[in-house]
TORTIDO-613683 format. One record per residue (C-alpha): residue number from 1; residue in one letter; y negated, x, z. Coordinates in steps of 0.02 Angstrom, whole numbers, plus 50000, padded with zeros to 5 digits. Layout:
{site NUM 'a' {Y X Z}}
...
// end
This chain:
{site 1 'x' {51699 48335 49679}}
{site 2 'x' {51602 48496 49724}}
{site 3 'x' {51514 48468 49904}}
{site 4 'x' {51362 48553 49984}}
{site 5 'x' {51305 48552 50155}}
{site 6 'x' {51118 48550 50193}}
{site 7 'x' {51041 48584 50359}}
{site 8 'x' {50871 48645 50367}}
{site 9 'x' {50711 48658 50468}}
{site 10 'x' {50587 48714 50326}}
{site 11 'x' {50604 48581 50193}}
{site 12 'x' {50512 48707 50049}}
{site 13 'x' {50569 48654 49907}}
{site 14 'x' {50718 48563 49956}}
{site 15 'x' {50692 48392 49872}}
{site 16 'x' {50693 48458 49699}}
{site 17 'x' {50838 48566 49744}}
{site 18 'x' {50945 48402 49836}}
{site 19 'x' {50901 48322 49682}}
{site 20 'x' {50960 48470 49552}}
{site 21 'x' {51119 48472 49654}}
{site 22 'x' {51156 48301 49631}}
{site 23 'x' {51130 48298 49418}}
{site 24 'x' {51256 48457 49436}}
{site 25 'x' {51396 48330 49525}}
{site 26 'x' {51376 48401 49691}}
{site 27 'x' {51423 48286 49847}}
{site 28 'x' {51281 48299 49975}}
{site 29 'x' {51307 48314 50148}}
{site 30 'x' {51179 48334 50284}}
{site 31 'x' {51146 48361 50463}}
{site 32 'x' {51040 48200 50546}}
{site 33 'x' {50875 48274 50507}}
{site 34 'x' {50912 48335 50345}}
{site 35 'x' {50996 48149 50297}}
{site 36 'x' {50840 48050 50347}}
{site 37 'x' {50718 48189 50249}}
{site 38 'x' {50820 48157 50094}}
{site 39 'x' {50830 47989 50108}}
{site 40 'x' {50652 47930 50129}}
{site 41 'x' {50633 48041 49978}}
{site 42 'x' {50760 47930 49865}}
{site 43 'x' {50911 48067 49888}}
{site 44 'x' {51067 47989 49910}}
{site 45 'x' {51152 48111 50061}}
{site 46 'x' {51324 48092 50153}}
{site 47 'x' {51259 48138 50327}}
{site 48 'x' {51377 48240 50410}}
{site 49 'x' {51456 48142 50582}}
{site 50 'x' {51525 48023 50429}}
{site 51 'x' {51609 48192 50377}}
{site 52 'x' {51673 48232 50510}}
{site 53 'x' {51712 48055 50614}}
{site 54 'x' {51606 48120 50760}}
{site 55 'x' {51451 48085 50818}}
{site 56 'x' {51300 48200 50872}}
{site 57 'x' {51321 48261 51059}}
{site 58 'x' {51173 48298 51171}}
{site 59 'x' {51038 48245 51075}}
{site 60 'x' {51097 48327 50916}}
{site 61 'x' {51131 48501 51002}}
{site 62 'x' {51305 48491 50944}}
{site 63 'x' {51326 48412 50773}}
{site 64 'x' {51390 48557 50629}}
{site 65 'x' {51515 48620 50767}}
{site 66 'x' {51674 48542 50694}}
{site 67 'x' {51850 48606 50664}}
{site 68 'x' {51835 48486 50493}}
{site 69 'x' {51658 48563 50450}}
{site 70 'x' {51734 48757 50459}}
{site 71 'x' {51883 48744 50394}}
{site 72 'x' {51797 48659 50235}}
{site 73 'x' {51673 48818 50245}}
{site 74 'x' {51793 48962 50302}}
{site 75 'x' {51947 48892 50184}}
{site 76 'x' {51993 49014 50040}}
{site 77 'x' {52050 48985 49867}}
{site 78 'x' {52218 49006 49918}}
{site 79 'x' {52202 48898 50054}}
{site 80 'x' {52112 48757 50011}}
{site 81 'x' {52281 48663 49966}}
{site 82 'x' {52314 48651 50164}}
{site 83 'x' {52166 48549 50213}}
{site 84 'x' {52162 48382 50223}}
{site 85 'x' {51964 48364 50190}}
{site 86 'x' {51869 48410 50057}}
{site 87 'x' {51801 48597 50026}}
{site 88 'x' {51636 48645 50067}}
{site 89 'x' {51583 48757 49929}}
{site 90 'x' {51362 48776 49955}}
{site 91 'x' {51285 48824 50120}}
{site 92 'x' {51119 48780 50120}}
{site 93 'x' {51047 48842 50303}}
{site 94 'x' {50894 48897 50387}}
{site 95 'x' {50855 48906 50583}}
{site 96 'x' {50756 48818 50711}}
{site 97 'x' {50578 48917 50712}}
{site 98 'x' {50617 49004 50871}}
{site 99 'x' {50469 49112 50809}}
{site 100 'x' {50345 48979 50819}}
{site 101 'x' {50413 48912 50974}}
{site 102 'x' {50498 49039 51065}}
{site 103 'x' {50626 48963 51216}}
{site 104 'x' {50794 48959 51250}}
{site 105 'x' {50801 48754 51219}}
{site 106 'x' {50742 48823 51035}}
{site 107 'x' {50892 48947 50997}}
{site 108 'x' {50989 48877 50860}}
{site 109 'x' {51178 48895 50885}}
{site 110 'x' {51268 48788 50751}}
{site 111 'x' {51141 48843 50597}}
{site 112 'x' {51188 49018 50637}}
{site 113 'x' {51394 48980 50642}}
{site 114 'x' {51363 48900 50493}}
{site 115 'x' {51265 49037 50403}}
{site 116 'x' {51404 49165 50452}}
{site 117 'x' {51557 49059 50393}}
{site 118 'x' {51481 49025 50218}}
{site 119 'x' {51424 49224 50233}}
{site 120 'x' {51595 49269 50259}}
{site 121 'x' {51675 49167 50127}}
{site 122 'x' {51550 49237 49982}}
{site 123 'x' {51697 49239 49883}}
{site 124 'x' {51715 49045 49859}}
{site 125 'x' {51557 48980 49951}}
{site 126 'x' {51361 49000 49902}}
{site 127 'x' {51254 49025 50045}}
{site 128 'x' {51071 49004 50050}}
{site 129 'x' {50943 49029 50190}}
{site 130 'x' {50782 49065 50072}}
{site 131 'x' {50708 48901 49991}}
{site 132 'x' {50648 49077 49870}}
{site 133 'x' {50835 49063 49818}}
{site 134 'x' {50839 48885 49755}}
{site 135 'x' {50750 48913 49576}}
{site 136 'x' {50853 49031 49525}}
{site 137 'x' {51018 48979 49606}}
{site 138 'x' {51004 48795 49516}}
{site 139 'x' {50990 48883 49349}}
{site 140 'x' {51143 48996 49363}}
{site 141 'x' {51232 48824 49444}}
{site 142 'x' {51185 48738 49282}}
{site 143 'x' {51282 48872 49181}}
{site 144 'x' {51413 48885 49290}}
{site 145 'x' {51333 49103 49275}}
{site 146 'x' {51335 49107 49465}}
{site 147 'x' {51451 49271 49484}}
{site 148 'x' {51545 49353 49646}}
{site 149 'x' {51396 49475 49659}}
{site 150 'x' {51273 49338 49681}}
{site 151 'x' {51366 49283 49823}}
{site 152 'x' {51392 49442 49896}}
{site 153 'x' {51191 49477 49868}}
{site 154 'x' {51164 49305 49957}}
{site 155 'x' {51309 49351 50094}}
{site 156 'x' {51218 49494 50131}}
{site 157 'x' {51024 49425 50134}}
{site 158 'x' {51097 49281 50269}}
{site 159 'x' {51184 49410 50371}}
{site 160 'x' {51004 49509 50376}}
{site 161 'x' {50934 49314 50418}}
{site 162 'x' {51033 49326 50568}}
{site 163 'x' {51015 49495 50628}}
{site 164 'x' {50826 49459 50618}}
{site 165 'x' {50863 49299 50708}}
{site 166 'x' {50954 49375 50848}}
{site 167 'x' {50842 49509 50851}}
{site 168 'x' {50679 49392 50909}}
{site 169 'x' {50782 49305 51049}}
{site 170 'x' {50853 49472 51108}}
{site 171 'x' {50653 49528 51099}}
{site 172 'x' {50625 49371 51201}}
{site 173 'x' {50739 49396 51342}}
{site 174 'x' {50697 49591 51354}}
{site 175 'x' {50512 49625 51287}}
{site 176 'x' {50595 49813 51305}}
{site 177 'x' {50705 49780 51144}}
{site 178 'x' {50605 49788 50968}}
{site 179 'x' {50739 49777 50821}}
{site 180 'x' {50660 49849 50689}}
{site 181 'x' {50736 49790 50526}}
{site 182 'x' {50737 49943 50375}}
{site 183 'x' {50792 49897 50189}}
{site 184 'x' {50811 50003 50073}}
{site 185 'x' {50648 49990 49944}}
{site 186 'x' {50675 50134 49831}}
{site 187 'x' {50713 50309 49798}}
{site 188 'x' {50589 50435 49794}}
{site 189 'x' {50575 50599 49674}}
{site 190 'x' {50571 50691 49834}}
{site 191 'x' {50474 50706 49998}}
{site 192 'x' {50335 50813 50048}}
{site 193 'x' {50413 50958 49953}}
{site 194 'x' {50524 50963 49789}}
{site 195 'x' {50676 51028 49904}}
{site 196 'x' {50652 50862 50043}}
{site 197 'x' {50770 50692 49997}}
{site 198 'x' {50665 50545 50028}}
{site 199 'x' {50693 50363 50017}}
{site 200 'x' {50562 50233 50068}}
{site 201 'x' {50630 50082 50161}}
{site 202 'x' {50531 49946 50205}}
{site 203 'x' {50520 49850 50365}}
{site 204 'x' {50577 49666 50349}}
{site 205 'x' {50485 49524 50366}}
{site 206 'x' {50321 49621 50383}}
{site 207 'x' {50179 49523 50402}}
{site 208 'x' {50003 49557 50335}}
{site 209 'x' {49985 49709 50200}}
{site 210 'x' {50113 49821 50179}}
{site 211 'x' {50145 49955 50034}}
{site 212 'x' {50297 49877 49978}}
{site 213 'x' {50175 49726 49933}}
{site 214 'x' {50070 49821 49832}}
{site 215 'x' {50093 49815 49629}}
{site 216 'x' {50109 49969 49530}}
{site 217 'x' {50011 49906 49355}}
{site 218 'x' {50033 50094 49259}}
{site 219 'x' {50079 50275 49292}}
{site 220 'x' {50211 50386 49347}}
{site 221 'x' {50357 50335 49494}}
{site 222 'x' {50237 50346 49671}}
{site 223 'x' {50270 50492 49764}}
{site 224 'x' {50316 50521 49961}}
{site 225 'x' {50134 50598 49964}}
{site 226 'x' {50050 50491 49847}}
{site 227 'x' {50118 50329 49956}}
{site 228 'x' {50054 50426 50113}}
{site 229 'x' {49871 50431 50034}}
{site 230 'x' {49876 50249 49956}}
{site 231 'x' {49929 50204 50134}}
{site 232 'x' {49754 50269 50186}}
{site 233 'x' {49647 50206 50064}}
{site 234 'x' {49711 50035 50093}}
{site 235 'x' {49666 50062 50272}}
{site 236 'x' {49506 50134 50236}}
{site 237 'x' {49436 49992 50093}}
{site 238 'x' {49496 49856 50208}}
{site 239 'x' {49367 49881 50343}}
{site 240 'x' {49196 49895 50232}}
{site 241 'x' {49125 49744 50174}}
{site 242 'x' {49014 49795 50059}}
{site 243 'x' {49055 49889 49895}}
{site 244 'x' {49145 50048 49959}}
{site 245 'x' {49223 50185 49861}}
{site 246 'x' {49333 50331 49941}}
{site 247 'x' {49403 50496 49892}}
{site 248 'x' {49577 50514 50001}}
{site 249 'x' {49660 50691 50009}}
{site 250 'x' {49772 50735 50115}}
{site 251 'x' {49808 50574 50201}}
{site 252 'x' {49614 50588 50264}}
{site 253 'x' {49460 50542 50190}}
{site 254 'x' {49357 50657 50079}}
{site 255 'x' {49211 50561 50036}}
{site 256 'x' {49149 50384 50054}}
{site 257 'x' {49006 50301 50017}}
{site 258 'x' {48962 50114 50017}}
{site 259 'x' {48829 50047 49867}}
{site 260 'x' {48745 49883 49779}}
{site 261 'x' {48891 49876 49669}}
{site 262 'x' {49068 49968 49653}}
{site 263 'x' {48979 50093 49523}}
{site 264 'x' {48837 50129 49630}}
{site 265 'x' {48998 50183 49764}}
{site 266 'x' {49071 50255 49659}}
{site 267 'x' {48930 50372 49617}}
{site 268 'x' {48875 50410 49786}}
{site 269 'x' {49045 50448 49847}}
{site 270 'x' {49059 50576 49692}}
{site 271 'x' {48936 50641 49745}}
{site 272 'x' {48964 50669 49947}}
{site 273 'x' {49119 50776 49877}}
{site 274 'x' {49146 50819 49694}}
{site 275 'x' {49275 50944 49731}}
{site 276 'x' {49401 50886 49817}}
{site 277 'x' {49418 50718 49700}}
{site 278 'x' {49518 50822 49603}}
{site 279 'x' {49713 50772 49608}}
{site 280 'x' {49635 50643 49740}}
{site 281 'x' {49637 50459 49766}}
{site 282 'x' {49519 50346 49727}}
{site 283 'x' {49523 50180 49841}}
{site 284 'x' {49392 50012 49789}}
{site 285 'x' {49366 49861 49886}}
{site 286 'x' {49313 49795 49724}}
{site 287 'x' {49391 49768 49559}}
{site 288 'x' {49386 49888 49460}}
{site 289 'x' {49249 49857 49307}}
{site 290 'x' {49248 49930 49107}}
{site 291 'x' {49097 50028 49160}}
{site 292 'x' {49176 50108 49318}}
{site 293 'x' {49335 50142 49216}}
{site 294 'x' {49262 50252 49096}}
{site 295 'x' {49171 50375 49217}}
{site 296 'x' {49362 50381 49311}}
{site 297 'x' {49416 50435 49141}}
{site 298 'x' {49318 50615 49128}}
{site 299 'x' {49414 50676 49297}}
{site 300 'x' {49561 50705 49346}}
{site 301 'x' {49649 50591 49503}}
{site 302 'x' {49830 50560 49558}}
{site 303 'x' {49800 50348 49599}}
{site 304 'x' {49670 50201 49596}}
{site 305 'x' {49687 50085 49724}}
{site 306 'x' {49589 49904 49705}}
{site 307 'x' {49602 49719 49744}}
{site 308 'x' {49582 49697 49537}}
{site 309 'x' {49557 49791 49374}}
{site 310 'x' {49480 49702 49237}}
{site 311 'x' {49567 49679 49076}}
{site 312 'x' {49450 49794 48977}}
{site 313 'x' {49469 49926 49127}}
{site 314 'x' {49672 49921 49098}}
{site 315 'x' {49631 49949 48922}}
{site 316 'x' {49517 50114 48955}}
{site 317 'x' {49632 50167 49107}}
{site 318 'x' {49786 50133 49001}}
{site 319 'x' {49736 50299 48887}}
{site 320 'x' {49791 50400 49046}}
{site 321 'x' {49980 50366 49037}}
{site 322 'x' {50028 50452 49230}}
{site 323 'x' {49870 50380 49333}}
{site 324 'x' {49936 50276 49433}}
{site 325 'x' {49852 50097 49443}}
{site 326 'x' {49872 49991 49619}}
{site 327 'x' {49816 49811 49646}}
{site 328 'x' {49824 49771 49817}}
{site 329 'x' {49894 49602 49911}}
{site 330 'x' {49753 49496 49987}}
{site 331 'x' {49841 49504 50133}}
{site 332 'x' {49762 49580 50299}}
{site 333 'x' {49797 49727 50391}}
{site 334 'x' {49947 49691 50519}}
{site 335 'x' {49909 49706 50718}}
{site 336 'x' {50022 49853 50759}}
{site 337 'x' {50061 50022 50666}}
{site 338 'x' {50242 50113 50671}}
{site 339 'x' {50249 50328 50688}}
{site 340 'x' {50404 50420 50694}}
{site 341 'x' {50438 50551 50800}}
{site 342 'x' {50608 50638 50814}}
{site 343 'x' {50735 50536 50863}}
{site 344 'x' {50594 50394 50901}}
{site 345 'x' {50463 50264 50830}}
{site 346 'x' {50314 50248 50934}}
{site 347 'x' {50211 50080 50933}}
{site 348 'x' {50013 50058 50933}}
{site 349 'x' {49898 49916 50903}}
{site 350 'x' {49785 49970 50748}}
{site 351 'x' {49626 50051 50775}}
{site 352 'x' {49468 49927 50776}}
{site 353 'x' {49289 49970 50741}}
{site 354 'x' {49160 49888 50838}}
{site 355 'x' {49003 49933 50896}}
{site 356 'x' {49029 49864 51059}}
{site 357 'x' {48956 49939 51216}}
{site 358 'x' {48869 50067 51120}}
{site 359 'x' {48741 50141 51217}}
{site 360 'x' {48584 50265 51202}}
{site 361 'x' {48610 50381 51343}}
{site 362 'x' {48464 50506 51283}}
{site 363 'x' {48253 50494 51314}}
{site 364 'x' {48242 50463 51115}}
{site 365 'x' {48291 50280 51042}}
{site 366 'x' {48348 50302 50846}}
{site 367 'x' {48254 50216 50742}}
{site 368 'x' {48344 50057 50647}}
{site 369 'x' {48409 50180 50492}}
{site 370 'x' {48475 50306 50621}}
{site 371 'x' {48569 50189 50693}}
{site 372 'x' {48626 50134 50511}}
{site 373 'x' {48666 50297 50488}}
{site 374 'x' {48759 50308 50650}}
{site 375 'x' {48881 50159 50634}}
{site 376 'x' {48947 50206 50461}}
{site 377 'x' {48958 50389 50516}}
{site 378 'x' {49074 50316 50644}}
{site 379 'x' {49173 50189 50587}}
{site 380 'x' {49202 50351 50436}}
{site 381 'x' {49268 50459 50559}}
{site 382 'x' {49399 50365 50631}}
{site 383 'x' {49482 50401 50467}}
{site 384 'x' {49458 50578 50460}}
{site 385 'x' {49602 50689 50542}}
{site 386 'x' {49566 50734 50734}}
{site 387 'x' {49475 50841 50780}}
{site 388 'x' {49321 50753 50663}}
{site 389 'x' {49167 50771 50625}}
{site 390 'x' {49066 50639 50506}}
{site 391 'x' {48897 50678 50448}}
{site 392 'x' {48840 50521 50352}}
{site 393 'x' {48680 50417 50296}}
{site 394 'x' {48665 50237 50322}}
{site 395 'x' {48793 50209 50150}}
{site 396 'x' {48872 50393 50114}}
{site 397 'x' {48949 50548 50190}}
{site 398 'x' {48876 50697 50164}}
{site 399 'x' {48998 50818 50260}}
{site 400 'x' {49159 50794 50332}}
{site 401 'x' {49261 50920 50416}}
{site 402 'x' {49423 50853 50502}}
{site 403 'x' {49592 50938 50569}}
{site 404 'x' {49524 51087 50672}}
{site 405 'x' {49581 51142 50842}}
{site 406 'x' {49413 51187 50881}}
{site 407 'x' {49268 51017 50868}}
{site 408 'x' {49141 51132 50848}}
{site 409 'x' {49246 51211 50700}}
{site 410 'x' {49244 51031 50616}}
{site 411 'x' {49058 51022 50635}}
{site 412 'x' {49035 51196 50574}}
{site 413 'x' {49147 51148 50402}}
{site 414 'x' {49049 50963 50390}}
{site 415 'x' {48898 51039 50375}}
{site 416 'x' {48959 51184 50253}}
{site 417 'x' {49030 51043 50156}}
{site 418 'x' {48850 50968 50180}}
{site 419 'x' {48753 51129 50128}}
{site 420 'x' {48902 51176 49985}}
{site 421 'x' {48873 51001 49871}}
{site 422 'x' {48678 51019 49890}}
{site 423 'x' {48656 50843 50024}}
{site 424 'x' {48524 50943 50130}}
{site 425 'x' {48375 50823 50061}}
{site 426 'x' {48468 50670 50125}}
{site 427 'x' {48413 50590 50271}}
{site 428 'x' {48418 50516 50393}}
{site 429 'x' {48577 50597 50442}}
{site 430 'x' {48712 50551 50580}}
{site 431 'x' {48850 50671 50661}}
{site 432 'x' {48979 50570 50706}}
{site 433 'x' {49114 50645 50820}}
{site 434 'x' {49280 50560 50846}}
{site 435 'x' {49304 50613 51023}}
{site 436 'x' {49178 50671 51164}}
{site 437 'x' {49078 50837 51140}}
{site 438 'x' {49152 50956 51293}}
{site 439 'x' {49020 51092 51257}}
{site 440 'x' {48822 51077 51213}}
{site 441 'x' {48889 51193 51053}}
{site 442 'x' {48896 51037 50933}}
{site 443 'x' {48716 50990 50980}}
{site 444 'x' {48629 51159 50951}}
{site 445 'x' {48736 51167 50793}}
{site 446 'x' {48660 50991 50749}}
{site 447 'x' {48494 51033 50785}}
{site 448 'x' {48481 51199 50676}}
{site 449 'x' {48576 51081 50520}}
{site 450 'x' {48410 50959 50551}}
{site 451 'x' {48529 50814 50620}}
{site 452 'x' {48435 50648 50652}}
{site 453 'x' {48558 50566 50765}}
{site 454 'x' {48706 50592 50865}}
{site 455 'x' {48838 50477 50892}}
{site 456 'x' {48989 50518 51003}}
{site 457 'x' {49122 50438 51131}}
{site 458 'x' {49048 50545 51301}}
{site 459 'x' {49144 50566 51426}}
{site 460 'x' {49153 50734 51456}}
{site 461 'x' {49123 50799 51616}}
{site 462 'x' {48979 50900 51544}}
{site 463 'x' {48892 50741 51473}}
{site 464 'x' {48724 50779 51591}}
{site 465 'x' {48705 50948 51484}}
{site 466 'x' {48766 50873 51299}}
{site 467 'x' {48623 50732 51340}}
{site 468 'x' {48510 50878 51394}}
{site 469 'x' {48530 50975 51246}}
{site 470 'x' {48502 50823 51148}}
{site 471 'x' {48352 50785 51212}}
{site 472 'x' {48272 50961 51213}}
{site 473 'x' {48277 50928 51040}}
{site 474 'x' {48219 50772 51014}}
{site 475 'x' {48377 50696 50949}}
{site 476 'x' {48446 50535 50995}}
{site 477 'x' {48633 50535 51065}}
{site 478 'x' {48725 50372 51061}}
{site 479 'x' {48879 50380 51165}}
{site 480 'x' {49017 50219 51080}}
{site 481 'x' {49131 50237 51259}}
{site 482 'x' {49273 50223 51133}}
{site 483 'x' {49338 50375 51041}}
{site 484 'x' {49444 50366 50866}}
{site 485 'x' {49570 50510 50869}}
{site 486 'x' {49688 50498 50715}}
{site 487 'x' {49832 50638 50714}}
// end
């Protein structure tokens, strides 16, 4: 008689995998909650003080903690003659949610010794803490094709359970301690440069989007850079609701412009910055149609990044053999962000946009398309490397310049940018600056590039002469009291 021990707090899947078990001849045996669960549900279970000869202490804090139940667990093939109780030979496990409910009356003490014994003893026991597991597990059970290696795979995924386990309570009694969890996700061609080593990891048990989520459809392996710049785009496409197409380089944004329909985006973003498309990204917040494949197809880009593709788009896409296709998760964008630093990882809540607290600190009010033109010129520029400057309509930008030492250096290169791709008809036109203006510079630079409408953070301690300035020429200054540096 093969036996398996069941203990578990999320019941996913575990009635049709109780039931598998017992067509495949295995003895059940359960912990109280477990036993009733099964039960009600027409299982027949063993539960486990019947095992043992003991009964639950303290409210069923101490139940699985048995000389009986670990020997049967820990026992190995060699030893299994020198116990007088049947061998334990499936671990099925997983914790209290001390996630949901995090206390120390919540921490789970026998799940965990069990989860460890079984780990430990991958070489005659099964453990499983992932009702993922049980599909797969019940097949290779029903062959009798369950090898070594799938134990030691499963060993290894419940010791990473526990670590992550431990981890949260540790976080609990010392908000100080973050464990951050890496596995290994894949190898990379290289890093930034053909001579770097790279590997990406991923963090477990991320929640919301994360690249490791994402599904390649076509192209060539993904590239350290090419993961930085999808990283990007998935930022950027997640915060426009309407239909928004961007041009990443560089892990900063290009061109983006937001339209009727993807194509329309599309379009308009082509044309805020035909040049640097080129070996660029494309990111949609739209699937990707036939129509909008086939203008894709007459220039040349590194990655498309979309919620969808239609089938007749994979089919015109699917002529360019290394572009690399990217359907992205549904899932949102997680709370906090991760940088490295050497020797360090430093921790941020992700940047918001909101128009909240905005203010017109000027004598002139913009009119309802300047300040159209002013929001997306901001919540643009928040994607742009510091120092930034966005010039944009109410649905495009028409000049970026981004990653200068000098702010009035990015707003001299957004509106050569502007001037170079032929935008100076468009109006009306906001400058968007990602942190204060220290100088009146930016202003008389706006007014001589026939600006409509400024839009900054203020706070500089020369504010009374950047409003000034503003005002001598009759353009309206918004000052957002928030600024969006991105280094």
């Amino acid at each position: 008689m093969k036996y398996a021990l069941l203990s578990v707090t999320d019941k996913t899947g575990l009635y049709e995998f109780a039931h598998k078990l017992r067509e495949l001849g295995y003895s059940l045996l359960a912990t109280s909650g477990t036993t009733h669960y099964l039960r009600d549900k027409g299982i027949d279970v063993n539960e486990l003080s019947k095992f043992t000869g003991y009964t639950e202490l303290l409210h069923g804090k101490v139940k699985s903690l048995h000389p009986k139940v670990f020997a049967a667990i820990l026992a190995s093939a060699d030893e299994l003659t020198q116990l007088d109780t049947p061998p334990i030979d499936l671990v099925v496990v997983n914790l209290y949610k001390f996630e949901d409910n995090p206390s120390p009356d919540n921490i789970d003490i026998g799940g965990v010794a069990l989860i460890r014994a079984a780990a430990k003893n991958y070489p005659r026991v099964t453990v499983i803490v992932d009702p993922q597991d049980y599909d797969w597990i019940a097949d290779k059970l029903a062959t009798n094709s369950l090898t070594i290696d799938d134990r030691r795979m499963l060993a290894h995924k419940a010791f990473r359970y526990t670590t992550w386990y431990d981890g949260m309570i540790a976080s609990y009694f010392d908000p100080n301690f973050k464990p951050l969890l890496l596995y290994k996700h894949q190898t990379l061609r290289y890093g930034e440069n053909p001579h770097q080593p790279a590997t990406w990891y991923k963090i477990v048990d991320t929640k919301g989007v994360a690249l490791h989520k994402i599904h390649k459809l076509q192209g060539k392996d993904l590239s350290f850079n090419n993961l930085l710049d999808i990283d990007t785009a998935i930022r950027v496409i997640k915060w426009f609701a309407n239909p928004t197409a961007v041009t990443i380089k560089h892990t900063t944004v290009a061109a983006l412009a937001s339209g009727t329909s993807i194509e329309e985006a599309f379009d308009l973003t082509y044309k805020g910055d035909p040049m640097s498309i080129f070996g660029g990204i494309l990111g949609f917040n739209r699937p990707v149609t036939k129509q909008l494949a086939e203008r894709l197809t007459s220039i040349f880009i590194e990655v498309v990044v979309a919620p969808e593709f239609t089938d007749t788009a994979l089919t015109v896409l699917g002529k360019k053999k290394k572009l690399i296709l990217i359907k992205l998760p549904a899932d949102e964008l997680p709370d906090f962000e991760y940088r490295t630093v050497t020797g360090g990882v430093l921790v941020q809540t992700m940047d918001r946009f909101d128009t909240e607290g905005w203010q017109v600190v000027g004598k002139y009010e913009p009119t309802e398309s300047e300040l159209a033109a002013a929001r997306f010129a901001f919540q643009v520029v928040q994607f742009v490397k510091s120092n930034a400057i966005v010039l944009a309509t109410p649905n495009m930008t028409v000049g970026i310049g981004g990653g200068q030492p000098s702010r009035v250096w990015a707003a001299e290169l957004a509106i050569k940018n502007r001037d170079r791709f032929n935008l100076t008809h468009l109006h009306p036109v906001a400058l968007a600056s990602d942190g204060f203006l220290p100088f009146p510079d930016t202003v008389e630079l706006a007014a001589q590039a026939g600006i409509d409408v400024i839009v900054e953070p203020g706070g500089s301690i020369r504010d009374p002469e950047v409003i000034a300035t503003a005002d001598r020429y009759k353009i309206p200054i918004i000052f957002t009291h928030k600024r969006h540096f991105r280094h």
